[in-house]
N, C-alpha and C positions, 0 to 999 in steps of 0.2 A: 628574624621576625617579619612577615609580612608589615605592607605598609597598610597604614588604616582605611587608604581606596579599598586596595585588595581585602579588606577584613568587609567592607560592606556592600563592597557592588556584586550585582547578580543577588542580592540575598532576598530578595521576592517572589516567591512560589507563585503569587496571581500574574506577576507581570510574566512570567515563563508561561502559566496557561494559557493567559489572553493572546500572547504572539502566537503561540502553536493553535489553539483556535481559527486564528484569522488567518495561518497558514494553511491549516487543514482546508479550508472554507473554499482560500482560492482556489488550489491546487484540483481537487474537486471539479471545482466550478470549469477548471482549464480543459480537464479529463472531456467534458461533453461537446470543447469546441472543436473536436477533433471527428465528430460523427456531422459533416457538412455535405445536405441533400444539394443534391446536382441541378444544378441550372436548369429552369423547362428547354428554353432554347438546345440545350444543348442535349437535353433526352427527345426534343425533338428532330434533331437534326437526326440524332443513331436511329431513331424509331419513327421513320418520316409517315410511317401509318397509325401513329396516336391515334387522329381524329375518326381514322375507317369506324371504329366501333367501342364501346366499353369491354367488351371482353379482352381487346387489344392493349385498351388502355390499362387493365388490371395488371397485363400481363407486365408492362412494363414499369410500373410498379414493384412486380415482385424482383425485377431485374435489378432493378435498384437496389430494391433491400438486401439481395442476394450480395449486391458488390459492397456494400456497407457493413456484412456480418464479419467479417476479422477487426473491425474496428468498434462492432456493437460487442463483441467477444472480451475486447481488452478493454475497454471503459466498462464492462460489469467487473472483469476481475483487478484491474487496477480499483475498480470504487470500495469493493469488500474490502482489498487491498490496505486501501486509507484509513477504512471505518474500523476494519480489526487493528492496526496500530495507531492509531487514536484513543481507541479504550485501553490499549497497553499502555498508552502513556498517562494519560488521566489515572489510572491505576496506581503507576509506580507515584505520579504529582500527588497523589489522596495521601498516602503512606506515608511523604516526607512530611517530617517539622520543620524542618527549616530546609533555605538554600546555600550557595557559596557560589562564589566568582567561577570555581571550575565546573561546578556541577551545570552552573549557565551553557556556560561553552560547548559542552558535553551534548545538550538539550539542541542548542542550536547545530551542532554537529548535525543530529537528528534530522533537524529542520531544512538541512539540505539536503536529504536523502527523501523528504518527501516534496523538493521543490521540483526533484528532479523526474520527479515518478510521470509526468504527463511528459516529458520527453523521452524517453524508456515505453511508456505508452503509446504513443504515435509512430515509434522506429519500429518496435513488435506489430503493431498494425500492419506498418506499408510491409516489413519482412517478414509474415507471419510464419511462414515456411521457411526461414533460413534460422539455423541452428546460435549463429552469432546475435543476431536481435534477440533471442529467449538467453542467451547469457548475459547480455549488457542488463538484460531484464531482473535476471535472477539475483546480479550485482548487487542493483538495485534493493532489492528482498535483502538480500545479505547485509549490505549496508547497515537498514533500518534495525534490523534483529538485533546486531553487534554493538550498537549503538546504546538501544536501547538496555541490552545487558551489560554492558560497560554500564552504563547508569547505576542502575542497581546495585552493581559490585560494587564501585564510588561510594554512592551513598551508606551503602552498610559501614565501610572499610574509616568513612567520615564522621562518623557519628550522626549523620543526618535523620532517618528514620525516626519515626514517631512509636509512640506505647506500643500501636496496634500492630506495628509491622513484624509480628513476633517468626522465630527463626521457622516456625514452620512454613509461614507466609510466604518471607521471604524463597523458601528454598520452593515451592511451590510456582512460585513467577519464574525463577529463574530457570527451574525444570521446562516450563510449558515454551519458554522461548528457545533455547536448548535441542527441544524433540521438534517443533515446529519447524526451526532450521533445518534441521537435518531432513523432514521431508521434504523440504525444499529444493534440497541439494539432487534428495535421489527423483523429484519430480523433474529435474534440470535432467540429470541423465537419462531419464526417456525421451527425449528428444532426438537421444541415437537412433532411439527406433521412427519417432516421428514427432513433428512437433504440436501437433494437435492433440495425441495423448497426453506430452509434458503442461498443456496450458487445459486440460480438462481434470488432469490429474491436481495441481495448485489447488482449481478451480473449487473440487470437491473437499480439500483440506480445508479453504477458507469458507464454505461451507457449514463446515462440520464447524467449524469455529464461533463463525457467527449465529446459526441458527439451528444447529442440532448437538450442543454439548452436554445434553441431558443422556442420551442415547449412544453415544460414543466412548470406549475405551479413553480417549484424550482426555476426559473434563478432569482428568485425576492433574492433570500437568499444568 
């Protein structure tokens, strides 16, 4: 028989929100300190004709942004990123009735898989062209997915779920994490061919995720 710690700790479904909230919140908020505009001194130094003219000065402007775009690239798909498994978890949290000590652990498992995303985010940056940063990347992805359906399976297997989580429900969530995986996997292996396809290819599934599930074969999953 468990002991009566173990019968009641972790059993608070807001307290697992509110952490994963203020998880999400940061991790996020890390995500944007990785896009850092360049000293003037030192755009002055490379571009020592700034001052000749405004045309010049545009120019170096776009030079900037230009050097900046693998890192504006991966702080949008890391941010979908977050925001699409943020609703997955909120989802599966809506559904339960209750929590348990393991199902905590489980959550916080989770919660490292999204502490870690703005590290996996800045390595894809500086390596955007190297095929090992879009795997540490994809890791990454995997991680969360696995996590999160582990979850689910738990929870059913525990009696945790509530009225509404009826088996269609369920097999419906666990479908959509399931197919979503797998394009993940074969978005990882385009990066054989190059890795700009593999991070446009993501790019367009969390897309389809967040803002066009109306219009897509997916919303069935």
């Amino acid at each position: 028989m468990p002991s009566f710690y173990h019968r009641i700790a972790g059993s608070s479904l807001e307290r697992i929100a509110a952490l994963s909230d203020g998880i999400f919140a940061v991790a996020m908020t890390l995500l944007v300190l990785e896009l850092r505009v360049p000293v003037v001194d030192a755009v002055h130094a490379q571009h020592p004709v700034w001052v000749a003219g405004s045309l010049r000065s545009e120019q170096v402007v776009w030079h900037v942004l230009a050097a900046l775009a693998p890192h504006l690239l991966t702080y949008f798909m890391s941010f979908l990123t977050l925001g699409i498994f943020w609703v997955g978890q909120q989802a599966q949290l809506s559904q339960l009735e209750r929590s348990d000590r393991q199902l905590t652990w489980i959550h916080l498992l989770f919660l490292l898989g999204v502490t870690l995303m703005p590290f996996s985010t800045a390595l894809l940056a500086e390596f955007i062209t190297y095929r090992l940063a879009l795997l540490i990347y994809w890791l990454n992805l995997f991680l969360l997915g696995a996590v999160l359906f582990a979850s689910l399976r738990y929870s059913v297997r525990a009696g945790l779920m509530g009225g509404a989580a009826t088996a269609e429900v369920r097999s419906a969530q666990a479908r959509r994490i399931v197919v979503y995986q797998a394009l993940y996997a074969i978005g990882l292996l385009l990066c054989l061919a190059n890795t700009y396809v593999s991070i446009a290819f993501i790019v367009l599934l969390q897309l389809n995720s967040a803002i066009a599930p109306r219009i897509a074969p997916l919303d069935r999953f």
